[in-house]
N, CA, C and O of each residue as an XYZ file, in Angstrom:
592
protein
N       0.844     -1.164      0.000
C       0.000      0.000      0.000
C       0.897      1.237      0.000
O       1.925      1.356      0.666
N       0.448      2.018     -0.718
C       1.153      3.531     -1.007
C       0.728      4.729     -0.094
O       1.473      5.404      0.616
N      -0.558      4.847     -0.251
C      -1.393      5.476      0.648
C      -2.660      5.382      1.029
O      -3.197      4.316      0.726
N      -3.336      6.188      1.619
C      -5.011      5.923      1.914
C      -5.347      7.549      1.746
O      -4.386      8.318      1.735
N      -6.882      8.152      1.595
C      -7.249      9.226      1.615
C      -8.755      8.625      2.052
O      -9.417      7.601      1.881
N      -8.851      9.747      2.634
C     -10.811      9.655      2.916
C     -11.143     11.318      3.132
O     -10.463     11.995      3.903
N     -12.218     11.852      2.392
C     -13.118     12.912      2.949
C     -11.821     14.054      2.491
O     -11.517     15.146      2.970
N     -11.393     13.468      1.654
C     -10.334     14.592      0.262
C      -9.031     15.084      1.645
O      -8.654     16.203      1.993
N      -8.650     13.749      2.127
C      -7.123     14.134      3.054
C      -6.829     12.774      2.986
O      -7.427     11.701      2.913
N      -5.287     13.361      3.053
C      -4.331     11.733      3.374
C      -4.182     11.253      4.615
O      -3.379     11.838      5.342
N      -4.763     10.331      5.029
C      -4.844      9.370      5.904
C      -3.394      8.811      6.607
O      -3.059      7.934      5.811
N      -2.517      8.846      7.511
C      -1.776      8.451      8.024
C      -1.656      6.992      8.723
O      -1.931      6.926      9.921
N      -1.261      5.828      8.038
C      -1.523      4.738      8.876
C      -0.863      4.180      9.875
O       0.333      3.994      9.650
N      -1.361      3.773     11.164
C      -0.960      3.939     12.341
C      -0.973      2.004     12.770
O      -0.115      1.443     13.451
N      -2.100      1.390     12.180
C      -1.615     -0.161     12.225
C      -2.024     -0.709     10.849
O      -2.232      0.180     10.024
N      -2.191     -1.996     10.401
C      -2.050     -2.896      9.606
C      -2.327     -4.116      9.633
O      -1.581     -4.841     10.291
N      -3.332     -4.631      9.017
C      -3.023     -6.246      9.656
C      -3.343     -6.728      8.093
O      -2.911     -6.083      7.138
N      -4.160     -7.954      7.933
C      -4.799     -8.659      6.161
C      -5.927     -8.452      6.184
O      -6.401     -8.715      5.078
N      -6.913     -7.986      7.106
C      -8.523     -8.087      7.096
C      -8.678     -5.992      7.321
O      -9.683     -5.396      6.933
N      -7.594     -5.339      7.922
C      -8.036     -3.908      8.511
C      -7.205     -2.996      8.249
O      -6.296     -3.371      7.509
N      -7.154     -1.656      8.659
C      -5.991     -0.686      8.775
C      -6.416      0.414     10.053
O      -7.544      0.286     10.528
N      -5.776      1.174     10.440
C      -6.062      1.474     10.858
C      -5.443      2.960     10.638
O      -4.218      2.896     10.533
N      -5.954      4.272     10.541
C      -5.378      5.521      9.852
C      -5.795      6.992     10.688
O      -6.575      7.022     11.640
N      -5.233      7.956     10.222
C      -5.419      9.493     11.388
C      -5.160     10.570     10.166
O      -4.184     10.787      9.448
N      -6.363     11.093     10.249
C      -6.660     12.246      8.450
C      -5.334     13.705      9.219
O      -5.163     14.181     10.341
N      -4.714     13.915      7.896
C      -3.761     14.634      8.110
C      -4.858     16.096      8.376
O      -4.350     16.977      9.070
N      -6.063     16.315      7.940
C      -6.287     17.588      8.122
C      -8.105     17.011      8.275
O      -8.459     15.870      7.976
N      -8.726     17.730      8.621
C      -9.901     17.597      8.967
C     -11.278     16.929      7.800
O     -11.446     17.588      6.775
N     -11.825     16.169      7.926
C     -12.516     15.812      7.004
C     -13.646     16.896      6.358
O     -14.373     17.591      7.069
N     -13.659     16.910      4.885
C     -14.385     17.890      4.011
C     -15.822     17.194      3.834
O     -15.731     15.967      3.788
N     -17.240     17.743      3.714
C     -18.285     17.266      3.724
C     -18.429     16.924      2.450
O     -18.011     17.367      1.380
N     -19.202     15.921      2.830
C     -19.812     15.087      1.223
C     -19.903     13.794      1.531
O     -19.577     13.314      2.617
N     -20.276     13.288      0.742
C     -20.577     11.648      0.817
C     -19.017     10.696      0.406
O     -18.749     10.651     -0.795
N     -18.321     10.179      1.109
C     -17.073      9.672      1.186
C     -16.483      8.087      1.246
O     -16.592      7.591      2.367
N     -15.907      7.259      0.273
C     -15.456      6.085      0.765
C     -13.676      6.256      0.502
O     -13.159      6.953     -0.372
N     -12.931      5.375      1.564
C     -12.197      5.221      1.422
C     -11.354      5.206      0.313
O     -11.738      4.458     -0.586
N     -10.245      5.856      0.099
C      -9.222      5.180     -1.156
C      -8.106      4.504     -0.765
O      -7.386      5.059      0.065
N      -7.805      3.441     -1.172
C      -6.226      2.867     -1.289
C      -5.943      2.607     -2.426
O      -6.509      1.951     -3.301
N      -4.463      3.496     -2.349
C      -3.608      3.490     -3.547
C      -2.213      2.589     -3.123
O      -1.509      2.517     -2.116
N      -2.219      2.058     -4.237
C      -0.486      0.938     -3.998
C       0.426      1.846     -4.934
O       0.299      3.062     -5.074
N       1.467      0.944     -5.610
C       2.172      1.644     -5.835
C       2.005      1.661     -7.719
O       2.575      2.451     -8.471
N       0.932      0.394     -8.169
C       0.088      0.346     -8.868
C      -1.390      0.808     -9.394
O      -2.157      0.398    -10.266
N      -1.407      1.862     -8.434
C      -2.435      2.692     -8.864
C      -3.222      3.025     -7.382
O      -2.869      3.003     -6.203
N      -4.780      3.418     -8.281
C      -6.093      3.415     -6.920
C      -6.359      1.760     -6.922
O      -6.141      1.069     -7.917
N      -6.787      1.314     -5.850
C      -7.128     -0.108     -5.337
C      -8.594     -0.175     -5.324
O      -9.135      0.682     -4.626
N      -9.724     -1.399     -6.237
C     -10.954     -0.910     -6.171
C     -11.600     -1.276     -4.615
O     -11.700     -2.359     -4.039
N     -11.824     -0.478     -4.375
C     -13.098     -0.874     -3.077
C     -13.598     -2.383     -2.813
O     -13.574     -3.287     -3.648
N     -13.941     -2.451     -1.821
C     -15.227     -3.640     -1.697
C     -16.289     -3.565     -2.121
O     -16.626     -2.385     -2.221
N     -17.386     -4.583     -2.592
C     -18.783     -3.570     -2.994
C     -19.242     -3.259     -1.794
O     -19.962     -2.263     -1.864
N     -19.111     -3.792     -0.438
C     -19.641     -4.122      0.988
C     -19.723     -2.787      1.773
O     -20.582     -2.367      2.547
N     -18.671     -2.305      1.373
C     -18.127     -0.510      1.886
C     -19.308      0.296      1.307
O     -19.662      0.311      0.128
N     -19.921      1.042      2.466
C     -20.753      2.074      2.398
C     -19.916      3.768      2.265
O     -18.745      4.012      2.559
N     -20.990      4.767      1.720
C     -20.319      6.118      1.846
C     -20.539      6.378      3.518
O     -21.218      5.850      4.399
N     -19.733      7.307      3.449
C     -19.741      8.191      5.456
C     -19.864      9.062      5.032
O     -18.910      9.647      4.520
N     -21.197      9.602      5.043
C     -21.893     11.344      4.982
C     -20.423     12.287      5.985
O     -20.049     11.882      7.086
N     -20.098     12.952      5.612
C     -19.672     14.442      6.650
C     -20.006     15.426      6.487
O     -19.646     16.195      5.596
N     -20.873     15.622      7.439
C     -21.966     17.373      7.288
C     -21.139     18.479      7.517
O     -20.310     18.506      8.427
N     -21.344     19.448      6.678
C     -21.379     20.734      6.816
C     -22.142     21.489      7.683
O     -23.369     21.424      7.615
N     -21.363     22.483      8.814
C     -22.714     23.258      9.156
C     -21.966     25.164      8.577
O     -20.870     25.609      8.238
N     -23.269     25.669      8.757
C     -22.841     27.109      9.103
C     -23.762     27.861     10.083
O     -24.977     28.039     10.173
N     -22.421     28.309     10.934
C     -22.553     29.608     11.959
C     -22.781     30.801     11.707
O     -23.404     31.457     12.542
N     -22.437     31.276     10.755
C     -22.665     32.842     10.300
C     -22.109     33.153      8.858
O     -21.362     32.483      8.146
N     -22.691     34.348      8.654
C     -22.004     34.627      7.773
C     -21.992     36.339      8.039
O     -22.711     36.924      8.849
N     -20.894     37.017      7.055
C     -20.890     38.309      7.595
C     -20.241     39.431      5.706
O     -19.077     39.237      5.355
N     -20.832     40.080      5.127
C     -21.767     40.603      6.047
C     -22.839     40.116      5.523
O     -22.794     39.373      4.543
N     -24.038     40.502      6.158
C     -25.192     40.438      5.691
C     -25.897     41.185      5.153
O     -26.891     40.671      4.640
N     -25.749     42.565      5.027
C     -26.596     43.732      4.877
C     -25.523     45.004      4.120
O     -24.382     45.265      4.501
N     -26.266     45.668      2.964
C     -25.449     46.759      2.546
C     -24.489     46.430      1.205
O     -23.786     47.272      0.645
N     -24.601     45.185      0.861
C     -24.096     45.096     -0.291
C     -23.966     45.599     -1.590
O     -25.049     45.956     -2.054
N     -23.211     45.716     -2.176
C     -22.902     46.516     -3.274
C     -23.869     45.865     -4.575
O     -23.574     44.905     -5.286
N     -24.471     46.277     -4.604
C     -25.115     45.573     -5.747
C     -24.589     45.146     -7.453
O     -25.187     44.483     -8.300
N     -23.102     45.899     -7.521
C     -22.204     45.855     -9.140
C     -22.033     44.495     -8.549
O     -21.776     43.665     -9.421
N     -22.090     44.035     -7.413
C     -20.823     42.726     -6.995
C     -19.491     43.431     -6.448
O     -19.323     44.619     -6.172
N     -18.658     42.440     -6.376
C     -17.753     43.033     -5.590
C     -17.247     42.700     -4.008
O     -16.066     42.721     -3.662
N     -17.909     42.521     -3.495
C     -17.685     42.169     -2.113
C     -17.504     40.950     -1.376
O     -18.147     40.002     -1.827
N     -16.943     40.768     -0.568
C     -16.279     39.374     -0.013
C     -17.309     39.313      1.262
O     -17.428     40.103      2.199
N     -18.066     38.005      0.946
C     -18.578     37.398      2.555
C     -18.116     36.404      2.814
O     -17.779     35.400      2.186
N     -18.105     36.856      4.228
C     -17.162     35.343      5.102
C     -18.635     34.395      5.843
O     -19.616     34.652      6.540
N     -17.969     33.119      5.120
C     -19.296     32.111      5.551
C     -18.353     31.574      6.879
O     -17.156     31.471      6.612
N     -18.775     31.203      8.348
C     -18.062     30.526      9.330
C     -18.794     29.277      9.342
O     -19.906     29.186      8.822
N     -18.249     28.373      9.879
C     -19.069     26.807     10.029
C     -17.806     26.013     10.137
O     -16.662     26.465     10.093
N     -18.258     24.471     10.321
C     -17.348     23.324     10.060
C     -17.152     22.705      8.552
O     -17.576     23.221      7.518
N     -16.403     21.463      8.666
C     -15.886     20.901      7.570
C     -16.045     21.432      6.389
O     -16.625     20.849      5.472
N     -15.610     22.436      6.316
C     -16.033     23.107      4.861
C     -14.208     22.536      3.994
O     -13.198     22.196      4.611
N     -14.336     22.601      2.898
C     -13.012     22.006      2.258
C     -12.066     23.099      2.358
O     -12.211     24.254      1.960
N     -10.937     22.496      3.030
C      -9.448     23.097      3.467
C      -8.659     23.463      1.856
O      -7.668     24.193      1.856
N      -9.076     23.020      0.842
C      -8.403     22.868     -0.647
C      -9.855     23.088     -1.482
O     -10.692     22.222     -1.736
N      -9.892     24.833     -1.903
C     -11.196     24.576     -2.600
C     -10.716     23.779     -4.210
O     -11.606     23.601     -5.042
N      -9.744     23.487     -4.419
C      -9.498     23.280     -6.137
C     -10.072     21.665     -6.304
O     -10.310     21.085     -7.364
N     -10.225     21.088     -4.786
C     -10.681     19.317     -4.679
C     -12.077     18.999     -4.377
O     -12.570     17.886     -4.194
N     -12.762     20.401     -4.350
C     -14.445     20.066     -4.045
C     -15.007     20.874     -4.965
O     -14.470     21.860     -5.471
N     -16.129     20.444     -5.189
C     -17.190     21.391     -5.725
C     -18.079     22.163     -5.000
O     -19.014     21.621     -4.411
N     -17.917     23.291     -4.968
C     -18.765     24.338     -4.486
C     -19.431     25.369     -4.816
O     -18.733     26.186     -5.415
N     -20.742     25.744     -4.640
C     -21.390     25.880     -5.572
C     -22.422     27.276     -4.630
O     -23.634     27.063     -4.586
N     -21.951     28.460     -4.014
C     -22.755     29.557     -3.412
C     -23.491     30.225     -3.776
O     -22.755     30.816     -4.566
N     -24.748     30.857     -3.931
C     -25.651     31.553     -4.904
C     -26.487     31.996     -3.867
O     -26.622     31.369     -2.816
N     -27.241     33.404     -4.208
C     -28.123     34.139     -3.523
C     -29.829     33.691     -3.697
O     -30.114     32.722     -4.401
N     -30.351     34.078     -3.354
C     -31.709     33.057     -3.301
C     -32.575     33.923     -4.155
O     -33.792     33.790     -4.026
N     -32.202     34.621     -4.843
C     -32.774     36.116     -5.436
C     -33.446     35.601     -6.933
O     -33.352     34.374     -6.926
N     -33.932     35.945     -7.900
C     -35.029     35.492     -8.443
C     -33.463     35.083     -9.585
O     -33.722     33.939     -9.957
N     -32.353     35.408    -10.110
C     -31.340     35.138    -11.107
C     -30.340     34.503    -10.447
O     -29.170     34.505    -10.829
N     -30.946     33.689     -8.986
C     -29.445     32.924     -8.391
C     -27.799     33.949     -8.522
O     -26.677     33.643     -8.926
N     -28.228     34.890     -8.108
C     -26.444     35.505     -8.220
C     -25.669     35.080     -7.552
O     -25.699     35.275     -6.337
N     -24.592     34.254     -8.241
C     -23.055     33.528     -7.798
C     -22.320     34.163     -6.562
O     -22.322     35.385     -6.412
N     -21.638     33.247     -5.602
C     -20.963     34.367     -5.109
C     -19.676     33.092     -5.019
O     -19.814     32.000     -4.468
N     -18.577     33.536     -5.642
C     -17.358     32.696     -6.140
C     -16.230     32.488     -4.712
O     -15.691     33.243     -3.903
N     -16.258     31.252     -4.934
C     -15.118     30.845     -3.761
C     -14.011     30.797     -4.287
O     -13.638     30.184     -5.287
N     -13.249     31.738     -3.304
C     -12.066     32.742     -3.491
C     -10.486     31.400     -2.501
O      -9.339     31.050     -2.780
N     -11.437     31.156     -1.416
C     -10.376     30.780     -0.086
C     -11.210     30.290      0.788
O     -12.282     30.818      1.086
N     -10.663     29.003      1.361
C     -11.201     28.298      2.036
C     -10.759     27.922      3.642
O      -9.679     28.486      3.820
N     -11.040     27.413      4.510
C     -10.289     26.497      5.642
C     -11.467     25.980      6.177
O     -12.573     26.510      6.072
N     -11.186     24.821      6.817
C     -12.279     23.452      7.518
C     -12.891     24.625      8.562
O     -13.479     23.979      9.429
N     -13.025     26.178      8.891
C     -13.878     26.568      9.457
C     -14.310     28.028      8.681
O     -15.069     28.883      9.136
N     -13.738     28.046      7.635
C     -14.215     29.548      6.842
C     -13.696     29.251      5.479
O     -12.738     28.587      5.083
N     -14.929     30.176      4.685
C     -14.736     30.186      3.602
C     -15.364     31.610      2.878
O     -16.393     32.152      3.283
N     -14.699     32.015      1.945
C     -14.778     33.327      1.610
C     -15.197     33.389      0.131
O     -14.624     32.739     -0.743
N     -16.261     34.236     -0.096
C     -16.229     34.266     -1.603
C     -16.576     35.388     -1.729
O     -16.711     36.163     -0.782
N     -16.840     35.752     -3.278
C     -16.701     37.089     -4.070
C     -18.082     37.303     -4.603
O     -18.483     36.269     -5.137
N     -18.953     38.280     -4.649
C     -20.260     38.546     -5.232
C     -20.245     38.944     -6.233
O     -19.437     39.848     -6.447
N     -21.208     38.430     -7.460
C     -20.871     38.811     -8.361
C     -21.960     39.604     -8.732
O     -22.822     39.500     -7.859
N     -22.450     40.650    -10.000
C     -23.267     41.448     -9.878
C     -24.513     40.789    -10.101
O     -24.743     39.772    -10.754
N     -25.503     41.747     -9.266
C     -26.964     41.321     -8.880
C     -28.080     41.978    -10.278
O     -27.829     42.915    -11.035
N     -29.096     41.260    -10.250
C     -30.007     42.436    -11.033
C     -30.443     43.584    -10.505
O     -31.487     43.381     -9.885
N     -30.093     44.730    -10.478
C     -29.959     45.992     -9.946
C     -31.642     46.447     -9.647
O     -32.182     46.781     -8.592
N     -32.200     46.305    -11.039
C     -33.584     46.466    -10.845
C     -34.519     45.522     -9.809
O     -35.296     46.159     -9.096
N     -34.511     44.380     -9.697
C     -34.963     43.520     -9.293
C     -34.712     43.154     -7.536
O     -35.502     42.696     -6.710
N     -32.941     43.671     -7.377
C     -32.810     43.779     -5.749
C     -32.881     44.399     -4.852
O     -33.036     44.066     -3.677
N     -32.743     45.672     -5.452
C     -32.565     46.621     -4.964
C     -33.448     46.839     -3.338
O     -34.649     47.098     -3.401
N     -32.992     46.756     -2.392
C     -33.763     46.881     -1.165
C     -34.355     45.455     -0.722
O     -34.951     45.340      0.349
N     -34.207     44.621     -1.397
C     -34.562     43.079     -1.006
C     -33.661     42.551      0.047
O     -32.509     42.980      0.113
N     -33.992     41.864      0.682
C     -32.877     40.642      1.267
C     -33.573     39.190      0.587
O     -34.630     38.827      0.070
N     -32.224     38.635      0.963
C     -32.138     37.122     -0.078
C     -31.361     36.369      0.898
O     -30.473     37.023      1.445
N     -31.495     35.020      1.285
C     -30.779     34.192      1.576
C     -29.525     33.771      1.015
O     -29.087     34.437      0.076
N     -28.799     32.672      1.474
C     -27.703     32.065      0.610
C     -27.683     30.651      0.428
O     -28.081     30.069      1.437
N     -27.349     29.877     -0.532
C     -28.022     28.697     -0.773
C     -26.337     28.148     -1.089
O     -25.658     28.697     -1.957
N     -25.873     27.126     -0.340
C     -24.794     26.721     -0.531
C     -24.477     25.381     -0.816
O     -24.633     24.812      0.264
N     -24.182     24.693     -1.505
C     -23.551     23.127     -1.655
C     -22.347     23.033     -1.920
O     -21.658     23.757     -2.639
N     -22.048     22.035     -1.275
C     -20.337     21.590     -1.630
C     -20.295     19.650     -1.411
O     -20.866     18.719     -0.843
N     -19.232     19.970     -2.286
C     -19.630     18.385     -2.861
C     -20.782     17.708     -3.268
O     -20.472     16.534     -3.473
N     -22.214     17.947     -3.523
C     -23.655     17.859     -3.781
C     -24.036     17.895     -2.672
O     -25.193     17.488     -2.563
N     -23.485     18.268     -1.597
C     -24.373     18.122     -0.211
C     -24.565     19.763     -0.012
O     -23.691     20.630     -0.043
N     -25.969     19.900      0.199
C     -26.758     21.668      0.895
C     -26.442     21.354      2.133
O     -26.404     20.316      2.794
N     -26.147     22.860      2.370
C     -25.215     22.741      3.595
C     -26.162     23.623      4.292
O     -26.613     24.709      3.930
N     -26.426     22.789      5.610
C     -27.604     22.740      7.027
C     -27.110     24.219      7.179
O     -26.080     24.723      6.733
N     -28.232     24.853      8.015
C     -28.170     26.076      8.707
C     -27.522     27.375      7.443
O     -26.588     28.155      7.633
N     -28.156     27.278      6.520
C     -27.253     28.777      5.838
C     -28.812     29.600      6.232
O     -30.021     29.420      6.090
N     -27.869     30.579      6.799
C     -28.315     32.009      6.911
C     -28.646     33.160      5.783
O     -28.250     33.052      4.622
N     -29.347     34.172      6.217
C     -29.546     35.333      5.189
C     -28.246     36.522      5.432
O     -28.195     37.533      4.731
């Protein structure tokens, strides 16, 4: 065996036997639906069919700001929460305003407790004085508790 990864981190293995392993994620697990990988020195190793996925939820705590936005776009909100992906270039993430044209808001920078993205412009006519939620997925999983 070469290595192991689970939940988009490399796995450190700590025992070994012919039936188990036993491993410690170098950085915090990223949400999404997850099975094990082992790689030899011959490639990825296929799975068992027997092996189930391990959901890891996302939550969010806040986000900031909320109010006063620039409507060209432009502005950086900080989403706080857990397992959000430490490496945005290895997940899919996918932030948008709840507003009648879904306006994007682009992930810029990430860490397993913040993540930051960029707004992009709104329909000017259409928002103006509205509030809108934020509708977030990463990895296909909607992520519990998003705030306005």
């Amino acid at each position: 065996m070469r290595h192991v990864e689970f939940a988009h981190s490399k796995c450190t293995v700590s025992t070994i036997s012919n039936e188990s392993l036993t491993c410690t994620l170098d950085h915090e697990p990223v949400c999404g639906d997850h099975l094990p990988k082992l790689y030899s020195i011959y490639g990825l190793v296929n799975n068992s069919v027997n092996l189930t996925e391990t959901t890891i939820t996302c939550t969010v705590s806040s986000v900031s700001p909320t109010t006063q936005l620039n409507l060209l776009g432009g502005d950086n909100i900080t989403i706080t929460g857990t397992q959000f992906p430490w490496n945005i270039e290895t997940s899919t993430i996918e932030i948008k305003f709840t507003d009648r044209q879904e306006t994007a808001c682009i992930p810029q920078i990430s860490s397993s407790t913040e993540l930051v993205c960029l707004t992009e412009e709104f329909d000017i006519d259409a928002s103006a004085g509205q509030s809108y939620g934020l509708s977030i997925t990463i990895n296909n999983q909607t992520v519990a508790n998003s705030l306005s």
